[in-house]
C-alpha positions in Angstrom: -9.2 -34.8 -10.9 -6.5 -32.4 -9.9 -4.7 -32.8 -13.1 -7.8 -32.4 -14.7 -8.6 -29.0 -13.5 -4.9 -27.6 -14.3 -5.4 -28.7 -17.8 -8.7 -26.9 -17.7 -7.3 -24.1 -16.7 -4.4 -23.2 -18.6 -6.8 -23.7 -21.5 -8.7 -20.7 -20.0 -5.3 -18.4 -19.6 -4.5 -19.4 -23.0 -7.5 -18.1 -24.3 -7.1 -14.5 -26.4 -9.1 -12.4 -24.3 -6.8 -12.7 -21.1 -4.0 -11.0 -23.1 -6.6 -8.3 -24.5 -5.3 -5.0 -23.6 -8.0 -2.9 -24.8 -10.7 -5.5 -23.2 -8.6 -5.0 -19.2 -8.2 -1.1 -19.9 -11.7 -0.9 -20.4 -12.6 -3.1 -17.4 -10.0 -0.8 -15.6 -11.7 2.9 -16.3 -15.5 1.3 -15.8 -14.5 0.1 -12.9 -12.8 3.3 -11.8 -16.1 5.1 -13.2 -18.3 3.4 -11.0 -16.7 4.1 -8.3 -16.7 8.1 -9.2 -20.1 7.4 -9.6 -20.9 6.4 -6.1 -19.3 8.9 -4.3 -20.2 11.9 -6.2 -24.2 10.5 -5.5 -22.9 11.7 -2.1 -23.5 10.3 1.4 -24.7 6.9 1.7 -23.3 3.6 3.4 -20.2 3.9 1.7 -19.4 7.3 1.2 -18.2 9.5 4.1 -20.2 12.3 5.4 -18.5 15.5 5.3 -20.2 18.0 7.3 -21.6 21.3 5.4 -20.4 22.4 2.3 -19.6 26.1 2.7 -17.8 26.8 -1.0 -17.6 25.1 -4.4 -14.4 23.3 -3.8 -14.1 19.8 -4.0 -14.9 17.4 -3.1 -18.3 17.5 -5.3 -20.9 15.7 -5.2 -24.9 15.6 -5.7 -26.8 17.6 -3.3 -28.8 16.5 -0.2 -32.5 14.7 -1.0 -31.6 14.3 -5.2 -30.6 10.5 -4.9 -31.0 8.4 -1.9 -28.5 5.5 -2.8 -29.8 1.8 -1.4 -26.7 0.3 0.5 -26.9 -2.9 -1.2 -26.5 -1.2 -5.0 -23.6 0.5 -3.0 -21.6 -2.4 -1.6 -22.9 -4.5 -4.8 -21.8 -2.0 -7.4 -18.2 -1.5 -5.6 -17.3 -5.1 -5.2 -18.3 -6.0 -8.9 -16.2 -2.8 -10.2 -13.6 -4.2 -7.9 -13.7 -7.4 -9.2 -13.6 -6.2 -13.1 -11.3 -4.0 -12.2 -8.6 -6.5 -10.9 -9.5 -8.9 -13.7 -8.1 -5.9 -16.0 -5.2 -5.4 -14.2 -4.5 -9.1 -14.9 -5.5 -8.9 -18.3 -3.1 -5.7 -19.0 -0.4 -7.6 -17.0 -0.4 -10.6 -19.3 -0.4 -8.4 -22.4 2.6 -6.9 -21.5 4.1 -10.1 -21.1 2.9 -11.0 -24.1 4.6 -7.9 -26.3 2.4 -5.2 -26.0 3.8 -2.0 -26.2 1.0 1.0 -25.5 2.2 4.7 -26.2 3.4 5.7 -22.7 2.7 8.7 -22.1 -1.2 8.4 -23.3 -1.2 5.3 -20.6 0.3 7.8 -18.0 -2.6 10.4 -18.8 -5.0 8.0 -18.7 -3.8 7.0 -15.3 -3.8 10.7 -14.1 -6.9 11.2 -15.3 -8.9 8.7 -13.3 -6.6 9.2 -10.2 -7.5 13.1 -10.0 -10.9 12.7 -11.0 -11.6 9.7 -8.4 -9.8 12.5 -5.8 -12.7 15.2 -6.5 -15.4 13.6 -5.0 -15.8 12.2 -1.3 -13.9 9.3 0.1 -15.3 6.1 0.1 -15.4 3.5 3.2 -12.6 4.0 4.9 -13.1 6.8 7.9 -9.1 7.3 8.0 -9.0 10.4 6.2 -11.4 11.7 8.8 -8.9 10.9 11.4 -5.8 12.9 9.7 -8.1 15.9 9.8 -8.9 15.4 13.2 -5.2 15.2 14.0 -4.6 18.6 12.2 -6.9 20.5 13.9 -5.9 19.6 16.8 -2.6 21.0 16.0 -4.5 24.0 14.9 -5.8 24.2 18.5 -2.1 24.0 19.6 -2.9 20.4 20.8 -0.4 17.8 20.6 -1.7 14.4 18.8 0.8 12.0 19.9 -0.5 13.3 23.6 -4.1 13.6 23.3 -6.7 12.4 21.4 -10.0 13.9 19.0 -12.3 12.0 21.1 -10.9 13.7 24.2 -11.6 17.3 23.1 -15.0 16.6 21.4 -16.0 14.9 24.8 -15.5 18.3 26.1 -16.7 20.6 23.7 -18.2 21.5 20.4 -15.6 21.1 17.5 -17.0 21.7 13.5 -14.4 19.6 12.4 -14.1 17.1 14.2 -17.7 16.2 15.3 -17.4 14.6 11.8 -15.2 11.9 12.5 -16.3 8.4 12.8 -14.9 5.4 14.7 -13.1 3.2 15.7 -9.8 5.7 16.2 -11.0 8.7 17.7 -9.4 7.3 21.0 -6.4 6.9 19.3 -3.0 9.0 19.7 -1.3 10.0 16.0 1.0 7.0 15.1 2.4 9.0 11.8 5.3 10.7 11.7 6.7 14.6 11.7 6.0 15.2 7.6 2.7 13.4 7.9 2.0 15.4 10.8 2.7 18.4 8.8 0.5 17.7 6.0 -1.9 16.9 8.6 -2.3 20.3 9.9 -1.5 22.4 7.0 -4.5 20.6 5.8 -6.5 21.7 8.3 -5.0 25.5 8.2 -5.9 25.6 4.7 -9.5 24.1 5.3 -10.3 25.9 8.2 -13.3 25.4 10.5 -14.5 22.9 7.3 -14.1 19.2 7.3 -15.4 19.2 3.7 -12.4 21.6 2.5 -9.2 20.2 5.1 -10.5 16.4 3.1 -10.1 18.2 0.0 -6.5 19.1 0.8 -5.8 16.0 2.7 -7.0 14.5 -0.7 -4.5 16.5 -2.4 -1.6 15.6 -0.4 -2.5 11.9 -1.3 -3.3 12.0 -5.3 -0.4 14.6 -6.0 2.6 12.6 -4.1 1.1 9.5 -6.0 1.5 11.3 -9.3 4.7 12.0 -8.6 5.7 8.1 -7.3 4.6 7.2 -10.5 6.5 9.7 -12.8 9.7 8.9 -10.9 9.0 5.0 -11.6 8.3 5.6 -15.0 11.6 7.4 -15.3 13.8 4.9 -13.7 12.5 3.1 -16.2 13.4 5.2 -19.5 14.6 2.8 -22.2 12.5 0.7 -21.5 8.8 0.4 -22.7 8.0 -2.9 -21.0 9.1 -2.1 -17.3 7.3 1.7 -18.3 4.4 -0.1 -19.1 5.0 -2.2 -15.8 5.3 1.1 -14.0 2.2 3.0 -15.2 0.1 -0.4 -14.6 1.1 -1.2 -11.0 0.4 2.6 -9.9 -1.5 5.3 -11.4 -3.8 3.0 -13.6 -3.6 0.4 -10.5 -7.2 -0.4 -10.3 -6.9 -1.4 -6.9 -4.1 1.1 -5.9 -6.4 3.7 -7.4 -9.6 2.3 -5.1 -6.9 2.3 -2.0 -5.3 5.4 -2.2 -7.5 8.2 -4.4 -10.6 6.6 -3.9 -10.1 6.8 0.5 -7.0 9.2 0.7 -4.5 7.5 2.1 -1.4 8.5 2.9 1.1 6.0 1.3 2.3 8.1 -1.6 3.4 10.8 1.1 5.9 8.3 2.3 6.6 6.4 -0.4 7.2 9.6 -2.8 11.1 10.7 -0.8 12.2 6.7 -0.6 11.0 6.3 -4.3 13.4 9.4 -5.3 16.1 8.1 -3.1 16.2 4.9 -4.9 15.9 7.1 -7.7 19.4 8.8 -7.0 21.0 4.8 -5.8 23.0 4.8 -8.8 23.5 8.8 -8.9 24.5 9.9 -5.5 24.4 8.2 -2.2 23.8 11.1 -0.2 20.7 11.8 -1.8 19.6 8.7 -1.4 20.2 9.0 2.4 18.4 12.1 2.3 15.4 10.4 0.4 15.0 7.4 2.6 15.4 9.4 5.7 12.8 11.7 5.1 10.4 8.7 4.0 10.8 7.5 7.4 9.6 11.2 8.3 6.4 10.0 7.3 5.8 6.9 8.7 8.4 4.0 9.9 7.2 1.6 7.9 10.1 2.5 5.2 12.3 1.0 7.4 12.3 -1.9 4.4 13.4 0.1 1.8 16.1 1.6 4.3 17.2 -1.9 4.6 17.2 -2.8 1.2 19.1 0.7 0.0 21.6 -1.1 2.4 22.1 -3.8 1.3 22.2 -2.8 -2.2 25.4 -1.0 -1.4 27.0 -3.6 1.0 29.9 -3.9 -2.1 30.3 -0.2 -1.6 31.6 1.0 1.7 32.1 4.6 1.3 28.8 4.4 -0.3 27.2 2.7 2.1 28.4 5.3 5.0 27.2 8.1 2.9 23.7 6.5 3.2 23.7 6.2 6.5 25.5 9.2 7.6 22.5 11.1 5.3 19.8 8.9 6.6 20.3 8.9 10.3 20.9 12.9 10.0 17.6 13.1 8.4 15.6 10.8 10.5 18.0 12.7 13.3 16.7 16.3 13.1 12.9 15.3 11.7 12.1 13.4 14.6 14.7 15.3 17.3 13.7 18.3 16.5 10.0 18.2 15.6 8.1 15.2 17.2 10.6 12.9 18.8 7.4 11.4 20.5 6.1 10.0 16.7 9.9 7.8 16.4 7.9 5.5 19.3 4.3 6.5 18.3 3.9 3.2 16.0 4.9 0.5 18.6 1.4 1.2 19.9 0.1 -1.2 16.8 2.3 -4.5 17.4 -0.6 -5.9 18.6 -3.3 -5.2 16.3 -5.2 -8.0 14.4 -7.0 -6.4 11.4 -10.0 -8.3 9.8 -9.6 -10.2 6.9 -5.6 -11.3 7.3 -4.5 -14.5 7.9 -4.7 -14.4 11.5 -8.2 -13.4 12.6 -9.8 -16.9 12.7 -6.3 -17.5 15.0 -7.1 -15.0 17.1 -10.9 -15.8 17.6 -9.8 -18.9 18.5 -7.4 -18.2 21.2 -9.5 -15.3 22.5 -11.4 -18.2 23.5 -8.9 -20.7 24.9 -6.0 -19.0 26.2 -6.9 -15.8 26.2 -6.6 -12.2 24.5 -3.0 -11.1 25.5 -1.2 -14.6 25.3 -2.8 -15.1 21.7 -2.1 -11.8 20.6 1.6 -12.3 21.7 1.7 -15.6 20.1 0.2 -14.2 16.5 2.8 -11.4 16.8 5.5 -13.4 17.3 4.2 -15.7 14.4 3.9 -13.0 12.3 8.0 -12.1 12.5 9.0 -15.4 12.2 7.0 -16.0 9.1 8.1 -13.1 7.5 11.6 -14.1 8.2 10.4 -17.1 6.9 8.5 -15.9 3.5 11.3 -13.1 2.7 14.0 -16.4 2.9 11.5 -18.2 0.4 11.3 -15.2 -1.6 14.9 -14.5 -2.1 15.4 -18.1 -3.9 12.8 -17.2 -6.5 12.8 -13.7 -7.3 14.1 -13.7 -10.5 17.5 -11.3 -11.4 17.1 -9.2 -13.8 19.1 -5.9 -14.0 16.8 -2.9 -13.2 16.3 -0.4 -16.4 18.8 2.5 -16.7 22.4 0.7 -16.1 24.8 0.2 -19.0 24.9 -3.2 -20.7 26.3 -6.4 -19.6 26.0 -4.7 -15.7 25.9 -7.6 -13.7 22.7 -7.6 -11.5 24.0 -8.7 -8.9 26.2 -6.4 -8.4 24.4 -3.5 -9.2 23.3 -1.5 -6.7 19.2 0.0 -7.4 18.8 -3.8 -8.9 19.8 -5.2 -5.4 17.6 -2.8 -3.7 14.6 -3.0 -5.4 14.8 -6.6 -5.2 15.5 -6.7 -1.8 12.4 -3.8 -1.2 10.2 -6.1 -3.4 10.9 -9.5 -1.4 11.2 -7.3 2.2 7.8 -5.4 1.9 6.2 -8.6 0.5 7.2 -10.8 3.3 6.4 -8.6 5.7 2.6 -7.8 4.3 1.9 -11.1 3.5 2.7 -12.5 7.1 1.4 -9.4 9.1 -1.7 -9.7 11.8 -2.4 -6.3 10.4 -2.4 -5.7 6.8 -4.5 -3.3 4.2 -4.8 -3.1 0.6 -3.4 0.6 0.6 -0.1 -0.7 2.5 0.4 -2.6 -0.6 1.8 0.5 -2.5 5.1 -0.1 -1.0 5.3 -3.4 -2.8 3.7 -2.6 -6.4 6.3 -0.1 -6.9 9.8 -2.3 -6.6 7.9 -5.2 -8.7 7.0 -2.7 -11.9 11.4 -2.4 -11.9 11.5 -6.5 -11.6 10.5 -9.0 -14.2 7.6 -10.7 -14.4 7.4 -13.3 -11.9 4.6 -14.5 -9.7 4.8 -12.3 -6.5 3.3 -9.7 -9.4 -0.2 -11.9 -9.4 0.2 -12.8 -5.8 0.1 -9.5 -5.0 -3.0 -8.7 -7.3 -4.6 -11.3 -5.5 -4.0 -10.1 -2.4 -5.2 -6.6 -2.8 -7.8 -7.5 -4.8 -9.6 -9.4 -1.6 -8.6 -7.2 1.1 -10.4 -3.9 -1.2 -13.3 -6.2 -1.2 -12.9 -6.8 2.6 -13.0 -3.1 3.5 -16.1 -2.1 1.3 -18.5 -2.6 4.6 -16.0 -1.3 6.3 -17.1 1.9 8.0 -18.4 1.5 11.8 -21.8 2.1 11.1 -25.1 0.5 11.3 -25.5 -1.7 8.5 -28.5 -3.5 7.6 -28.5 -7.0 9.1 -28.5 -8.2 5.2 -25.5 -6.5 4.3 -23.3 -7.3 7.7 -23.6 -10.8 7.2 -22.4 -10.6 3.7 -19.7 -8.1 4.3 -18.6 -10.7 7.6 -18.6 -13.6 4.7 -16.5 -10.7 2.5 -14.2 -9.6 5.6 -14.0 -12.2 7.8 -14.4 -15.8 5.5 -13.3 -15.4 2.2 -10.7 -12.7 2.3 -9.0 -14.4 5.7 -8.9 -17.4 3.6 -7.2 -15.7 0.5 -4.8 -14.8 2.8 -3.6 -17.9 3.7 -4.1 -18.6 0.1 -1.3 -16.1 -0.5 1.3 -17.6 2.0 0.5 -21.2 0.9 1.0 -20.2 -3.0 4.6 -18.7 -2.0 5.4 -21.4 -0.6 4.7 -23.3 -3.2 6.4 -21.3 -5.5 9.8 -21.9 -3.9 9.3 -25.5 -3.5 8.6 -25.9 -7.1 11.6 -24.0 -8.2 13.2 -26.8 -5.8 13.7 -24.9 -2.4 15.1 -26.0 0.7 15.2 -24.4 4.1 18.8 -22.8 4.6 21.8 -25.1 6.9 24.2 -23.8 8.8 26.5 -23.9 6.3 24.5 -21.7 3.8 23.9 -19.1 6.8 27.6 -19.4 7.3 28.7 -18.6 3.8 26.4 -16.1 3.2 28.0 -13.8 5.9 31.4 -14.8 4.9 30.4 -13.5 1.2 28.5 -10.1 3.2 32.3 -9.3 4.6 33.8 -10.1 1.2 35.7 -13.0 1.9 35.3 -16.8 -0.5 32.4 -19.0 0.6 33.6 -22.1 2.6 34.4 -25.1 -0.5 
């Protein structure tokens, strides 16, 4: 039977329309359309409410009364545009591999195009942008939002800002850090007494940076049309990076933008890179991987490799010393959390009810660091070497020092998503970036399949009061099917490295290994 189905369906992936590029870029702008579509119909069960509109900036979108959008053609509509838009993604991804070639820069415009025009109308399901506002103004106010909370001031008075957020973190302190922060409330200096025009900016500050992560990629990968094409695909015309980022303005490209320029200067000038991972951890801490993996990618370096550091730590040093040395902690306040959907949730319900909700959380953390350690070992076997675009020929891999990082970024970030209690599709940024430098390998569709179930996770999910229809099928979504697809994800890489023959590493291999990290032979 099982041999049956396999044969079945390679026959299905061999078929032409998998490897039809025009067929997935289609799927890819109808479903980026639809989305548009939704949101600019204005508030509804998926789309944020704003609070008055007192100019004609964006975002823009149909006034009150004009269409009253049902909430099941809203969640319906998203997760079939999600769906068709991932299956394009595919598509695109096996053409490539397949030899096509598409004129790059009309694939980068195309990508622009739907990321700035998904950014001018409201943000859809996900409240967080709300909360970033919330956390400028109070800096406005001359508040300080590692301190205090929204909720604390709008218990206490009347705010026209932030009356507009919606749960469930108005109770929580900022966790991002200084150059977030900053963004945070020069969003809300520019937008004023106006949630409508600080989201504007805030969306700004998430579509421009992203622009600019994917024009940097795109770059590193001059020479090269199949890792450009790579590049453009797994960011700006990212079906589901542009549903997780433009379509709910996230963050991510704000951090990821400094540590994609410092691996952009790796082979250039180690000081800058330094400068460029340091300031990414400015943002949030998160970077820390690609910190590690600049390191590593330099370990055959020394004076290199203290440039970094020396750069880095300054950085880090007088962002956090001298601006918010409370944010360097602020993040250790989610070690604990358990988001819906990841692999961990049915765990957790279940020892909520046995042993309790501290010991189980402590147990699913602790879980979560040793699979990582676990996943990133598995990863490391199978990743394939191929030296990144840009170095001269016959440069050995690995010795090379952007190839070693971005592989290293590429295996650290995955491990660590894949394995964490708390994961979201938008985190996944920090992964699709290393793998458009990599050669194809199968972390690439892991990680499509990934994303693609936690977007349809999060379409119900705004706290609000959903029809008892909907919340049963957005629990099924959330907390059934996309739970399961994440142990899906953990069981296919472990496949994967037992196929390519993997074994768990002895002694001896961990004993060689750090002989060869301090340069001296490997035992015989």
């Amino acid at each position: 039977m099982s041999s049956a189905l396999v044969t079945r369906a390679r026959a299905v992936l061999d078929q032409e329309w998998t490897k039809n590029s025009r067929l997935g870029l289609r799927l890819i702008v109808a479903a980026t359309i639809v989305t548009i579509v939704i949101a600019f119909m204005g508030p509804s069960a998926v789309a944020l409410r704003l609070g008055p509109r007192s100019s004609l900036m964006p975002p823009w979108y149909l006034p009150a009364g004009i269409v009253s959008l049902n909430e099941w053609v809203a969640v319906l509509s998203l997760w079939i545009a999600l769906i068709a838009g991932s299956i394009g993604l595919w598509i695109c991804y096996r053409a490539v591999d397949t030899g096509w070639r598409p004129n790059i820069h009309r694939l980068f415009v195309l990508g622009a195009v739907l990321c700035l025009v998904t950014s001018l109308v409201p943000p859809l399901t996900s409240a967080d942008v709300l909360m970033y506002a919330a956390y400028g103004r109070l800096m406005v106010l001359g508040w300080n939002p590692y301190d205090i909370t929204p909720a604390n001031i709008v218990r206490q008075e009347f705010d026209p800002v932030m009356r507009w957020m919606e749960a469930p973190w108005q109770d929580t302190p900022s966790v991002y850090g200084p150059i977030a922060s900053f963004s945070q409330w020069l969003a809300a200096t520019l937008g004023g007494e106006s949630m409508h025009q600080v989201v504007f900016w805030l969306q700004m500050f998430a579509v421009l940076p992203f622009l600019v992560v994917a024009f940097i990629a795109v770059k590193m990968a001059h020479g090269d049309p199949a890792f450009q094409t790579r590049a453009v695909l797994f960011t700006i015309l990212n079906p589901i990076m542009i549903w997780s980022i433009c379509a709910q303005a996230h963050n991510e490209p704000l951090t990821l933008v400094f540590a994609v320029a410092g691996l952009w200067f790796m082979r250039r000038n180690a000081w800058l890179a330094g400068v460029g991972i340091g300031l990414a951890g400015c943002v949030k801490v998160s970077l820390v991987y690609y910190g590690l993996a600049m390191v590593w990618g330099y370990r055959h370096q020394p004076r290199k490799l203290i440039q970094l550091c020396v750069a880095a730590a300054v950085t880090i040093g007088l962002g956090y010393g001298l601006f918010a040395p409370e944010a360097l902690f602020a993040a250790g306040r989610n070690t604990s959390y358990v988001s819906a959907g990841s692999w961990a949730e049915w765990l957790l319900g279940l020892g909520v009810v046995t042993v309790g909700d501290g010991i189980t959380r402590r147990v699913i953390s602790v879980l979560g660091m040793a699979g990582m350690v676990a996943v990133g070992w598995m990863l490391s076997r199978v990743l394939p070497w191929e030296t990144a675009p840009g170095a001269p020929a016959g440069t050995d891999p690995r010795r090379d020092p952007l190839t070693i990082a971005v592989r290293t970024a590429a295996l650290l970030t995955a491990a660590w998503l894949i394995t964490s209690p708390y994961t979201l599709s938008w985190y996944d940024l920090i992964t699709w970036v290393p793998l458009a430098l990599m050669a194809a390998n199968r972390l690439d569709v892991i990680t499509m399949w990934r994303g693609t179930w936690l977007s349809l996770a999060y379409v119900t999910g705004r706290v609000i009061e959903f029809g008892p229809g909907v919340v049963i099928a957005g629990f099924a979504m959330r907390d059934v099917l996309c739970t399961a697809a994440q142990i899906v994800a953990i069981i296919w890489v472990i496949w994967w490295w037992r196929s390519e023959g993997g074994e768990m590493p002895r002694m001896s291999l961990l004993r060689d290994g750090w002989r060869r990290f301090r340069g001296r032979p490997a035992t015989p």
